[in-house]
N, CA, C and O atoms as CSV, one atom per row, in Angstrom:
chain,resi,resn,atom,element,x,y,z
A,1,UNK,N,N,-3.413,-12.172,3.825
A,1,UNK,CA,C,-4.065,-11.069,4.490
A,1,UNK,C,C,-3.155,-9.837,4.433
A,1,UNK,O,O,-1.976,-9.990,4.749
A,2,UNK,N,N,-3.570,-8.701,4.080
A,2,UNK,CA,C,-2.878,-7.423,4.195
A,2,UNK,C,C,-3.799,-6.562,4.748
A,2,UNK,O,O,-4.808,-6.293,4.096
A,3,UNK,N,N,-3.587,-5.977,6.088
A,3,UNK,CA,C,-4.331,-5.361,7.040
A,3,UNK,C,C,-4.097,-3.189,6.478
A,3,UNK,O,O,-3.024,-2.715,6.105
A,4,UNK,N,N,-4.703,-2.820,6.541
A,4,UNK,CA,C,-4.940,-1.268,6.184
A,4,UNK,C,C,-5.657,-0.329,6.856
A,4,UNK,O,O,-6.737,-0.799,7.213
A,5,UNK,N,N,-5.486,0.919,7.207
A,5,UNK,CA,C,-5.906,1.663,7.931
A,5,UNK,C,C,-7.537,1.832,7.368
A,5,UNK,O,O,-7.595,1.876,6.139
A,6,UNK,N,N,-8.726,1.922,8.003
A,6,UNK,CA,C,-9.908,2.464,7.681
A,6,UNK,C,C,-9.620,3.202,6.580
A,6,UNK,O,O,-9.443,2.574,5.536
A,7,UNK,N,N,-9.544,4.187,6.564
A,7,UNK,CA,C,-9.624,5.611,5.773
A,7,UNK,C,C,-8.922,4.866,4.086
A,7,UNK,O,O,-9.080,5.306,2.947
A,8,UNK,N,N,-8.217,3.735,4.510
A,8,UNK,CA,C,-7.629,3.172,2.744
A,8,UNK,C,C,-8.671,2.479,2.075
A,8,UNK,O,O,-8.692,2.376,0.848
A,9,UNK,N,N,-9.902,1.794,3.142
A,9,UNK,CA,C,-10.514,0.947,2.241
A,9,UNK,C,C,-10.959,1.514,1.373
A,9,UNK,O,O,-10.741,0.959,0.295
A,10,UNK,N,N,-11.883,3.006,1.281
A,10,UNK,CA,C,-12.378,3.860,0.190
A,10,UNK,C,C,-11.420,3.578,-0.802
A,10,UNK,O,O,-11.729,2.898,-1.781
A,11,UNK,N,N,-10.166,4.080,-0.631
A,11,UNK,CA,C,-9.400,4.194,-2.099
A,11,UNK,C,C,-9.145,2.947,-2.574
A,11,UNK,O,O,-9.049,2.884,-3.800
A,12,UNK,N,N,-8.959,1.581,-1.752
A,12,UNK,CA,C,-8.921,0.690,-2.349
A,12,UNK,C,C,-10.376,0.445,-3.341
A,12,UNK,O,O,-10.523,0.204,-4.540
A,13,UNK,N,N,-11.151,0.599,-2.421
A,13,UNK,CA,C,-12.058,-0.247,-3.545
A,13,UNK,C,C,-12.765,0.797,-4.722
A,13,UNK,O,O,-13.343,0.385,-5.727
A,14,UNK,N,N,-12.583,2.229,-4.361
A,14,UNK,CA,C,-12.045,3.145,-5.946
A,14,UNK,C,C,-11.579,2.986,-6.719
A,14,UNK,O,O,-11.815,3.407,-7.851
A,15,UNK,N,N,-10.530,2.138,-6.256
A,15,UNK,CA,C,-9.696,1.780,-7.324
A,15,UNK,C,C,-8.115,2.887,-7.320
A,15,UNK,O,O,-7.072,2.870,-7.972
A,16,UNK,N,N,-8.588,3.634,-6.375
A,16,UNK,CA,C,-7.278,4.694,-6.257
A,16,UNK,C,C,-6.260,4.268,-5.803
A,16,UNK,O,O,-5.323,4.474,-6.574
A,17,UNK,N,N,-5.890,3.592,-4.599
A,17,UNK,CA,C,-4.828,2.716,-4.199
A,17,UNK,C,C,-4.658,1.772,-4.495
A,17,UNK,O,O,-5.358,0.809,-4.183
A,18,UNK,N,N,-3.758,1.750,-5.133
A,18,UNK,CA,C,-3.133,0.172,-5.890
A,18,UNK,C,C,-1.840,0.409,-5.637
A,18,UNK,O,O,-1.171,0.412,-6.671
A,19,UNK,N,N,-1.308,0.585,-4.776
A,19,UNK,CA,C,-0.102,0.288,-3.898
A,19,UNK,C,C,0.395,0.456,-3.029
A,19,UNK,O,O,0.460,1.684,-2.977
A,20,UNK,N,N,1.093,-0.123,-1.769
A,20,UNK,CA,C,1.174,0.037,-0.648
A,20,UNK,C,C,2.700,-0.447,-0.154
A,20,UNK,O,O,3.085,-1.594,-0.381
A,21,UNK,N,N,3.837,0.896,0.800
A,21,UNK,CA,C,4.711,-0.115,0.964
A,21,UNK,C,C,4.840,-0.807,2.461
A,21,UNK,O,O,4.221,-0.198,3.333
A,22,UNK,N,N,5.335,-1.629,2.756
A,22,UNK,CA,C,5.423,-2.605,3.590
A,22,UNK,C,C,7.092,-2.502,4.266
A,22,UNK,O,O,7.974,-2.072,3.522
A,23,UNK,N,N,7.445,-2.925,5.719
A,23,UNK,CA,C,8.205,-3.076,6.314
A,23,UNK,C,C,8.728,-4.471,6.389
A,23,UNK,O,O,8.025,-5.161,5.652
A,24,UNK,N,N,9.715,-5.230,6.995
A,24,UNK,CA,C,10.028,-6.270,7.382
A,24,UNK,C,C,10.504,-6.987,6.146
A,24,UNK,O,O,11.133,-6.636,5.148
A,25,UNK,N,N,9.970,-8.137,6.579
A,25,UNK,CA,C,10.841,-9.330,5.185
A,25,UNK,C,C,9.581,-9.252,4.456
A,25,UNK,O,O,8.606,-8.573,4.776
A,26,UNK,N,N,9.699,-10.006,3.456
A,26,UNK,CA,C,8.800,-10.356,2.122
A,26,UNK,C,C,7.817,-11.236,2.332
A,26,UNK,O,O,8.101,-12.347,2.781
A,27,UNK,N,N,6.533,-10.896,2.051
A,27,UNK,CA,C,5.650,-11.327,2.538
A,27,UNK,C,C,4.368,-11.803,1.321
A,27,UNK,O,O,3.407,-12.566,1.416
A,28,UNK,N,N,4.764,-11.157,0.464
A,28,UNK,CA,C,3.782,-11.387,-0.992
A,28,UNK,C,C,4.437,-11.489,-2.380
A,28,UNK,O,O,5.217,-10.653,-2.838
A,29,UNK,N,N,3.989,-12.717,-3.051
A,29,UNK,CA,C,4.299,-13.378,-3.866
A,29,UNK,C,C,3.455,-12.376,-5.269
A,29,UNK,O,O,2.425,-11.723,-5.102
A,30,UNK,N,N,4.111,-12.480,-6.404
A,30,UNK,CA,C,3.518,-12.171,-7.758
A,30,UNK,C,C,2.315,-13.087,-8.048
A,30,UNK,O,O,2.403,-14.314,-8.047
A,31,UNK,N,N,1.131,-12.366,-8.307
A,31,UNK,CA,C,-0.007,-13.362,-8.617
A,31,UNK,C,C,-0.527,-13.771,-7.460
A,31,UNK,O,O,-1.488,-14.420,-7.875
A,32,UNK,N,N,-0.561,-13.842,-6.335
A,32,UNK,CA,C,-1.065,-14.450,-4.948
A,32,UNK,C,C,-2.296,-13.784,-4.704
A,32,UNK,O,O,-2.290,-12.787,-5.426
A,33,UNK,N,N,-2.936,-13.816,-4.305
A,33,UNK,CA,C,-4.323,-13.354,-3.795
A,33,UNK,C,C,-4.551,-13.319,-2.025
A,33,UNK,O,O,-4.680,-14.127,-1.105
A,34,UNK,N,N,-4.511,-12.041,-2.204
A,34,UNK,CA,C,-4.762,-11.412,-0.359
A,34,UNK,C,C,-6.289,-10.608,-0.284
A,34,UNK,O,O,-6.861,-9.861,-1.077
A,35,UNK,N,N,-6.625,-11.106,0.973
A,35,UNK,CA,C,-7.835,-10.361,1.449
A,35,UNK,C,C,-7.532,-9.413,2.220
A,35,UNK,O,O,-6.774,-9.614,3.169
A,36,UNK,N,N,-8.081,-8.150,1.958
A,36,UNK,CA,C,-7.380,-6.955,2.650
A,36,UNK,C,C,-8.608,-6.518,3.852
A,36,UNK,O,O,-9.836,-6.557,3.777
A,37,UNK,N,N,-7.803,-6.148,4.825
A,37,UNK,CA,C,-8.910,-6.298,5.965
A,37,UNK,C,C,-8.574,-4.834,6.783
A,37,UNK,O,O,-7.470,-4.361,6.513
A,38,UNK,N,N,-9.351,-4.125,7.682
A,38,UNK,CA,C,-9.091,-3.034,8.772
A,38,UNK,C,C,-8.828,-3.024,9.740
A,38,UNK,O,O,-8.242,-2.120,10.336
A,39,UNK,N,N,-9.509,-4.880,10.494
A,39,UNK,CA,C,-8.738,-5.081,11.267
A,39,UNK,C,C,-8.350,-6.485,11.687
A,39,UNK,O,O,-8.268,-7.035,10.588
A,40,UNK,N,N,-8.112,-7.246,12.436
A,40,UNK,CA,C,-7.021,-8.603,12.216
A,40,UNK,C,C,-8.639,-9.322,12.317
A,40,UNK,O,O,-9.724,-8.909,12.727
A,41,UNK,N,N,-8.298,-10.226,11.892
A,41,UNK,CA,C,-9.588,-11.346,11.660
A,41,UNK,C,C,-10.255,-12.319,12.366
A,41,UNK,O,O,-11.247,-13.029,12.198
A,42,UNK,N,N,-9.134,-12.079,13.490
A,42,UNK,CA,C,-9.483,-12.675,15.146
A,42,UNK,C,C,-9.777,-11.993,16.474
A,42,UNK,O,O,-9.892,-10.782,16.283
A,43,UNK,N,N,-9.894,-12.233,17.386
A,43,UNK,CA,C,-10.442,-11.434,18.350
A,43,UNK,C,C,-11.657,-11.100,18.913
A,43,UNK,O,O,-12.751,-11.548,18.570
A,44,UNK,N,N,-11.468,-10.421,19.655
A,44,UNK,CA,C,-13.273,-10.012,20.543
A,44,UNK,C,C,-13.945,-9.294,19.179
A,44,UNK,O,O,-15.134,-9.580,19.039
A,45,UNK,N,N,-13.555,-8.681,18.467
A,45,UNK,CA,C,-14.129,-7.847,17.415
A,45,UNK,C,C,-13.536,-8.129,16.218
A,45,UNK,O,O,-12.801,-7.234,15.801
A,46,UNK,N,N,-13.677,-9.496,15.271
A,46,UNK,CA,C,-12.798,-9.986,14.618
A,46,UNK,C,C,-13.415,-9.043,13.034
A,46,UNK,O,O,-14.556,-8.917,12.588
A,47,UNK,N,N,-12.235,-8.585,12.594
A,47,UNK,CA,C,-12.478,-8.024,11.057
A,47,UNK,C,C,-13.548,-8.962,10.125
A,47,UNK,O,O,-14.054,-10.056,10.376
A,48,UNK,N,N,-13.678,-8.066,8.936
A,48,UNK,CA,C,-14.217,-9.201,8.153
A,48,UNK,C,C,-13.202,-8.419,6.644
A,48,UNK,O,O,-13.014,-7.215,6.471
A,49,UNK,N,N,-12.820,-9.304,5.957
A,49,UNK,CA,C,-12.575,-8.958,4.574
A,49,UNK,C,C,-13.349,-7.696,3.771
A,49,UNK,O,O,-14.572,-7.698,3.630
A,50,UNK,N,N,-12.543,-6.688,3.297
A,50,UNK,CA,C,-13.539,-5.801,2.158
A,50,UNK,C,C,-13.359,-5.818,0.950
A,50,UNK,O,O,-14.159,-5.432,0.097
A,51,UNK,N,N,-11.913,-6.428,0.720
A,51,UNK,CA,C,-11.485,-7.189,-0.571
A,51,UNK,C,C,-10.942,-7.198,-1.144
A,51,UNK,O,O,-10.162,-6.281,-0.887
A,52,UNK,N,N,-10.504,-7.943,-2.464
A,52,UNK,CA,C,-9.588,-9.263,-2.376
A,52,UNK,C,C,-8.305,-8.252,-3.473
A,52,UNK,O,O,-8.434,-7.214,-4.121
A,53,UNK,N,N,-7.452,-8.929,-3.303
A,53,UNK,CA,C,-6.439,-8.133,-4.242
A,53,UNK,C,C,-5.581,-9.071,-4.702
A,53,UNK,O,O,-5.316,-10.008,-3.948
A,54,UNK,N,N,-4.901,-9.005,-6.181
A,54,UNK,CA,C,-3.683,-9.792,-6.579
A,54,UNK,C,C,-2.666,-9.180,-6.694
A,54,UNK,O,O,-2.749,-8.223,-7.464
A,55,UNK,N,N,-1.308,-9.414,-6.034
A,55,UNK,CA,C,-0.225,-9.041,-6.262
A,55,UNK,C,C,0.450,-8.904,-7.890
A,55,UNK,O,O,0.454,-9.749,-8.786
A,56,UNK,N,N,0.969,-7.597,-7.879
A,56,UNK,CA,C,1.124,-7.899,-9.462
A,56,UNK,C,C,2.582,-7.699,-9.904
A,56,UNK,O,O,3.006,-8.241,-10.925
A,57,UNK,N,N,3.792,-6.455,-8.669
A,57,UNK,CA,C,4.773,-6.323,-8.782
A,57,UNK,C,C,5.078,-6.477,-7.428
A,57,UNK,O,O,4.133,-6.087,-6.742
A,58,UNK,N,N,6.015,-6.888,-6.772
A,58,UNK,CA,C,6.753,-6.344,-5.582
A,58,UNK,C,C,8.361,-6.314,-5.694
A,58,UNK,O,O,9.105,-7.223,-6.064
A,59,UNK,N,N,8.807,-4.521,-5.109
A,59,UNK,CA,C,9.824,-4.796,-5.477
A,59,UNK,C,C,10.716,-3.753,-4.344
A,59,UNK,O,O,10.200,-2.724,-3.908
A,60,UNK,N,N,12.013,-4.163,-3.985
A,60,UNK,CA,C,12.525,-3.415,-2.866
A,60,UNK,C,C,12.806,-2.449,-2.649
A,60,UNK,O,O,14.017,-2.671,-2.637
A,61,UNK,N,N,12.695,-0.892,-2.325
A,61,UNK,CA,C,13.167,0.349,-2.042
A,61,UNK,C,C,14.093,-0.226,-1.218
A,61,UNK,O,O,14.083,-1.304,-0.624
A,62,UNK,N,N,15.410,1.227,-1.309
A,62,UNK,CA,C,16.147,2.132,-0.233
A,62,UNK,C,C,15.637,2.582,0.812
A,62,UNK,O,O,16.182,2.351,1.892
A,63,UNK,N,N,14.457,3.339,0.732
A,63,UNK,CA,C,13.511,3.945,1.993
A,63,UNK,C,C,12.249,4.582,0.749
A,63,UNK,O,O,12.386,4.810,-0.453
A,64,UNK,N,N,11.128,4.714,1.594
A,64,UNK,CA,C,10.281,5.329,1.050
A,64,UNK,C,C,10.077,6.810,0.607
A,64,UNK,O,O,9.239,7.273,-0.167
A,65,UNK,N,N,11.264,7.549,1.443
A,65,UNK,CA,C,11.380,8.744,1.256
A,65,UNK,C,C,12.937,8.477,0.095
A,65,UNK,O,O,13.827,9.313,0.246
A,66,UNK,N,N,13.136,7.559,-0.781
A,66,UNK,CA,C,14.153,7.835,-1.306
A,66,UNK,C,C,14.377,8.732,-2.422
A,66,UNK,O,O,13.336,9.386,-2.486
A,67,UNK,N,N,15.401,9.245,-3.618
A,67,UNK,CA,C,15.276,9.739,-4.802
A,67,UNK,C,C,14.582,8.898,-5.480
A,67,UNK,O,O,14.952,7.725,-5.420
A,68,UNK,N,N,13.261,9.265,-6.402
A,68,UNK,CA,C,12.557,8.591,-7.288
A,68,UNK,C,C,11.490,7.895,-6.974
A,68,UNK,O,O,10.778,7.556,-7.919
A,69,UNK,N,N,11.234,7.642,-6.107
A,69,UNK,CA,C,10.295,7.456,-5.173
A,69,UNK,C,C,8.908,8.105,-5.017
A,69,UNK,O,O,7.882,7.526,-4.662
A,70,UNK,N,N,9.054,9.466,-5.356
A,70,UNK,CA,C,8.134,10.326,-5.236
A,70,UNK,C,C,7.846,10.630,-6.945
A,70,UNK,O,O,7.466,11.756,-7.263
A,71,UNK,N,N,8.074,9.437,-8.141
A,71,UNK,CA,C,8.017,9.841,-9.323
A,71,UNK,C,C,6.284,10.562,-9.996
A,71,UNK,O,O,5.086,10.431,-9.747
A,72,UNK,N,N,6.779,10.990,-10.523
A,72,UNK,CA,C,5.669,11.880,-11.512
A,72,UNK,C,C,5.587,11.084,-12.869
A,72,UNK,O,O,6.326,11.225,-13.843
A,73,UNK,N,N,4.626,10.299,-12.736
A,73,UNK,CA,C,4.413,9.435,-14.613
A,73,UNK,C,C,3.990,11.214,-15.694
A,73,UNK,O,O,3.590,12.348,-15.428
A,74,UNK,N,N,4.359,10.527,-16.770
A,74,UNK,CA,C,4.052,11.542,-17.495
A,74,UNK,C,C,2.484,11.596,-17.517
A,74,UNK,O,O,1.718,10.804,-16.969
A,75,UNK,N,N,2.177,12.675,-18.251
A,75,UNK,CA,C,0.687,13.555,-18.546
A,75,UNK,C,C,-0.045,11.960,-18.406
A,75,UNK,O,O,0.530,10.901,-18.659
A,76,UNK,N,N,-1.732,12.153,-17.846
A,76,UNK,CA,C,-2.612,10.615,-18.557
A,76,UNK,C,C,-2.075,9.432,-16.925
A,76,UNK,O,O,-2.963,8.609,-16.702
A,77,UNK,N,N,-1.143,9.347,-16.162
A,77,UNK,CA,C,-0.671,8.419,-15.514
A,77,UNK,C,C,-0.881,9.099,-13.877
A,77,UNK,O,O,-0.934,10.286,-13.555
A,78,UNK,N,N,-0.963,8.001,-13.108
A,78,UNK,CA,C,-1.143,8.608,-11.796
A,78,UNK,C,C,0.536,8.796,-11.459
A,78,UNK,O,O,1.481,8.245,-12.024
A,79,UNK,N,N,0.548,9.772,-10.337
A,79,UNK,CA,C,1.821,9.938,-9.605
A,79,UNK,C,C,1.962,8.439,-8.353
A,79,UNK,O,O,1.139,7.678,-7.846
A,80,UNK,N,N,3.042,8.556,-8.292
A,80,UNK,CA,C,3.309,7.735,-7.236
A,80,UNK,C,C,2.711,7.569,-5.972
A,80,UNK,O,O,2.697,6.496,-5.368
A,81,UNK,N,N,2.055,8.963,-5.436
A,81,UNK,CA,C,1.420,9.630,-3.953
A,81,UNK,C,C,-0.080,8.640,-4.351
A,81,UNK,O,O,-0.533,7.819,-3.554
A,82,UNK,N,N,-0.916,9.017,-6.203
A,82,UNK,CA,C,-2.052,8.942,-6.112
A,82,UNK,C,C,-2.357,7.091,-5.802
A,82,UNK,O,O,-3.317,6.530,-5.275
A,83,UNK,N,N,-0.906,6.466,-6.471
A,83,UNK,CA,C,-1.033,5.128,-6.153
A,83,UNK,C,C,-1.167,4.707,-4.571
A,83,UNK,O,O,-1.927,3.887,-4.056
A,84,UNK,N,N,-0.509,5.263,-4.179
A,84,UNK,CA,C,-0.623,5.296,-2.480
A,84,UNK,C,C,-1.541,5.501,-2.005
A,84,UNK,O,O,-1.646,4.921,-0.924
A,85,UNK,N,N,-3.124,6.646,-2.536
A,85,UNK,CA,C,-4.025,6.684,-2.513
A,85,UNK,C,C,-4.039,8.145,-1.690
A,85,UNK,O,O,-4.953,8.668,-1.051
A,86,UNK,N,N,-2.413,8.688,-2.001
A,86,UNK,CA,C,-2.556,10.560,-1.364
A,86,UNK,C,C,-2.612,11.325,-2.538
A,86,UNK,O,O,-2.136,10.903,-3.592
A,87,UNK,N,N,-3.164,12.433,-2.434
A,87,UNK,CA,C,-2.794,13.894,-3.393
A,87,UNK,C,C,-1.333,14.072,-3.322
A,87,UNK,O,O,-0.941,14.679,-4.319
A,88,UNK,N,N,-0.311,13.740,-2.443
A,88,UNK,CA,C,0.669,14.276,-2.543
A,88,UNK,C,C,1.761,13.374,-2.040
A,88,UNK,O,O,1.256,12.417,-1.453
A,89,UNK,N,N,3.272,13.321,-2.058
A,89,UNK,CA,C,3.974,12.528,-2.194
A,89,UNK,C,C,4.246,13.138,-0.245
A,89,UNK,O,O,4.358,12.264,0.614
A,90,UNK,N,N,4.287,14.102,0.013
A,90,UNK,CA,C,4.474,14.852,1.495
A,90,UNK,C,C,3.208,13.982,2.250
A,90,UNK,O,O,3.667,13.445,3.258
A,91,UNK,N,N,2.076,13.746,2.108
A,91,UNK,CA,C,0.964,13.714,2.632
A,91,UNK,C,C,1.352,12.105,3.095
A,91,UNK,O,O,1.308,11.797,4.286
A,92,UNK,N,N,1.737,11.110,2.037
A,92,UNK,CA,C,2.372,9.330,2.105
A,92,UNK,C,C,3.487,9.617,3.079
A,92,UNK,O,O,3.835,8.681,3.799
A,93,UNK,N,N,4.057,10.703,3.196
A,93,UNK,CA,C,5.502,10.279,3.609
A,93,UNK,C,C,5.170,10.491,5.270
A,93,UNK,O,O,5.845,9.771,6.006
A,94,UNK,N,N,4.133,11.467,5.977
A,94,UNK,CA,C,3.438,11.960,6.480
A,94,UNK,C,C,2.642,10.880,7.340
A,94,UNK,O,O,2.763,10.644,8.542
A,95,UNK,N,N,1.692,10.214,6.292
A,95,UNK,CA,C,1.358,8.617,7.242
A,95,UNK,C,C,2.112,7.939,7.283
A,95,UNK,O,O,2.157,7.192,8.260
A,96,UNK,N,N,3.150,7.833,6.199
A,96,UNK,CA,C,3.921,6.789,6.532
A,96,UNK,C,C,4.949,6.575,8.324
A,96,UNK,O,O,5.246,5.715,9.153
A,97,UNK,N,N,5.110,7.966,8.046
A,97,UNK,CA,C,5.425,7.700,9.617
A,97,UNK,C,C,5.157,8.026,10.259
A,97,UNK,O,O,6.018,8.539,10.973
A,98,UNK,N,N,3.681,8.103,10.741
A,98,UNK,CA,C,3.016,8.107,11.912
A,98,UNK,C,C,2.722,6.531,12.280
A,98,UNK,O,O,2.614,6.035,13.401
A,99,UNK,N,N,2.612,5.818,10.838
A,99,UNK,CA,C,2.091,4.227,11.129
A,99,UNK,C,C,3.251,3.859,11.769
A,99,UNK,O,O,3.197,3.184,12.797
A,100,UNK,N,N,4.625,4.332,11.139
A,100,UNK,CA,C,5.739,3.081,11.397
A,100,UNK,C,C,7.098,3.820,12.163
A,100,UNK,O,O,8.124,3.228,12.496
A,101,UNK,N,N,6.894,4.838,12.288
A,101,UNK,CA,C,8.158,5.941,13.410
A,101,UNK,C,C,8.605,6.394,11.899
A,101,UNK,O,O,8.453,6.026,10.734
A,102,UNK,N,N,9.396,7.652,12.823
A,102,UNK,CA,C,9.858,8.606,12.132
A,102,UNK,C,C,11.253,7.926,11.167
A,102,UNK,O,O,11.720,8.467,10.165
A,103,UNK,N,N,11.647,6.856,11.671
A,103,UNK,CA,C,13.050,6.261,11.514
A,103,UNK,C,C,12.842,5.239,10.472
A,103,UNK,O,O,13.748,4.554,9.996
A,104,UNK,N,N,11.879,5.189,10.218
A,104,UNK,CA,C,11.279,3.931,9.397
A,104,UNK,C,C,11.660,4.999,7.627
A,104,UNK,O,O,12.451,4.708,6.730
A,105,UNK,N,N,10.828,6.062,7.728
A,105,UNK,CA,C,11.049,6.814,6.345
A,105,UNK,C,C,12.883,6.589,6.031
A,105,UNK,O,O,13.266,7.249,5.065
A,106,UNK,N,N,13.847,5.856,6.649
A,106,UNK,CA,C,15.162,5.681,5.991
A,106,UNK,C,C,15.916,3.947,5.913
A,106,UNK,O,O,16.970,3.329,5.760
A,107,UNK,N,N,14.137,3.786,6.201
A,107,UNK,CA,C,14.974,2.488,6.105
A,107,UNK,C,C,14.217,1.264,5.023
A,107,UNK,O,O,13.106,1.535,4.567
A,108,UNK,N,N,14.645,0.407,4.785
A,108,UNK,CA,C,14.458,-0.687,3.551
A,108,UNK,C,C,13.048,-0.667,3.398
A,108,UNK,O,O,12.412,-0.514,4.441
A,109,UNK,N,N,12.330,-0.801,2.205
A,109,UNK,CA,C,10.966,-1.402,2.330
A,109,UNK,C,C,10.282,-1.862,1.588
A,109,UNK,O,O,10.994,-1.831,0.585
A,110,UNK,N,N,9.234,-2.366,1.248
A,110,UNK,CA,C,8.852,-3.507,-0.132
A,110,UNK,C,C,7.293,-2.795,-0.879
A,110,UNK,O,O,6.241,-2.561,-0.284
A,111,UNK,N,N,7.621,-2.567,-2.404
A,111,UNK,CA,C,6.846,-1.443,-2.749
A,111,UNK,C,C,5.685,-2.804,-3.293
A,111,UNK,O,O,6.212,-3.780,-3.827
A,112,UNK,N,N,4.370,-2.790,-3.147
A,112,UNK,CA,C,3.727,-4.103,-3.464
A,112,UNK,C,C,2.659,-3.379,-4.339
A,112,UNK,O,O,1.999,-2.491,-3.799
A,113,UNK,N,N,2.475,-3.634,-5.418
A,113,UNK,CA,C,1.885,-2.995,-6.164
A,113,UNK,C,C,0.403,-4.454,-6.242
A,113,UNK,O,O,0.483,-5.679,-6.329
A,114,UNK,N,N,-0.699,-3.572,-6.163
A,114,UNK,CA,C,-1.745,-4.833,-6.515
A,114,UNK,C,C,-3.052,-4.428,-7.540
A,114,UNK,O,O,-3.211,-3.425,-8.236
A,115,UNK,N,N,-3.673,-5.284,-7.397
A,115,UNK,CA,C,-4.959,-5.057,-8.459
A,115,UNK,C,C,-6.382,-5.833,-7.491
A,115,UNK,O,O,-6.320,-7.002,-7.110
A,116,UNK,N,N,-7.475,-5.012,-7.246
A,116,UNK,CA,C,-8.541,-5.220,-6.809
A,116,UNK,C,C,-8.813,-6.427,-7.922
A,116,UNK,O,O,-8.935,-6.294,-9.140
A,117,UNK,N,N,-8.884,-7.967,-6.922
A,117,UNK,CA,C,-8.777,-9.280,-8.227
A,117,UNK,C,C,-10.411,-9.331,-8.794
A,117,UNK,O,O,-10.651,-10.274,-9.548
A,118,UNK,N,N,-11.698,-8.266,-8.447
A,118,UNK,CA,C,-12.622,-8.649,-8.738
A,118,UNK,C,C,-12.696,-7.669,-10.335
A,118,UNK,O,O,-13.386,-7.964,-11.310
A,119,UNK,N,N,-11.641,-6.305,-10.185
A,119,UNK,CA,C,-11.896,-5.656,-11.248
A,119,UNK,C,C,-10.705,-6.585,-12.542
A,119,UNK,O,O,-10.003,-5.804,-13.185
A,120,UNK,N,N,-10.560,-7.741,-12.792
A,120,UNK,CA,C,-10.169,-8.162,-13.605
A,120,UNK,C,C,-10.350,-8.691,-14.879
A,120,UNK,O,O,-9.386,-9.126,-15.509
């Protein structure tokens, strides 16, 4: 399960976000298959799945605001922000810490790159 703000499911299932980074320890395997949800799957108002994704890279940052981080693929390639599913690398850095504190943009985090497993 990998849980996401409302406003991501659009880009996920666009196809615009295909990557997301994550806090804490390691949590997703290469090739694994997660159902991505808005909200937890239990409860008085339990989520339901909007869908399914395979892990395809995960790999560790410095911080999310680090050097290189904010890369620009050449001409033809998305930027780093559009993988995130922002126009801009300010706009990620922006949610990023509103989701997780301001203190979080300097600290370790796990860049999980995936693929919507139905567009395969």
């Amino acid at each position: 399960m990998i849980l996401f703000k409302p406003e991501m499911a659009a880009a996920i299932l666009s196809g615009q976000k295909i990557c997301t980074r994550r806090r804490g320890r390691k949590r997703w395997n290469v090739g694994a298959i997660h159902q991505c949800y808005t909200r937890m799957p239990w409860g008085k108002e339990p989520g339901k799945p909007f869908a399914k994704v395979r892990i395809v890279s995960v790999t560790r940052e410095e911080s999310p605001g680090s050097p290189g981080c904010g890369f620009v693929w050449p001409s033809g390639r998305k930027t780093e922000a559009e993988r995130e599913g922002f126009a801009s690398w300010v706009d990620f850095l922006a949610a990023y810490a509103e989701i997780n504190g301001e203190a979080a943009l300097r600290e370790c985090c796990w860049r999980v790159h995936f693929a919507r497993e139905d567009d395969r």
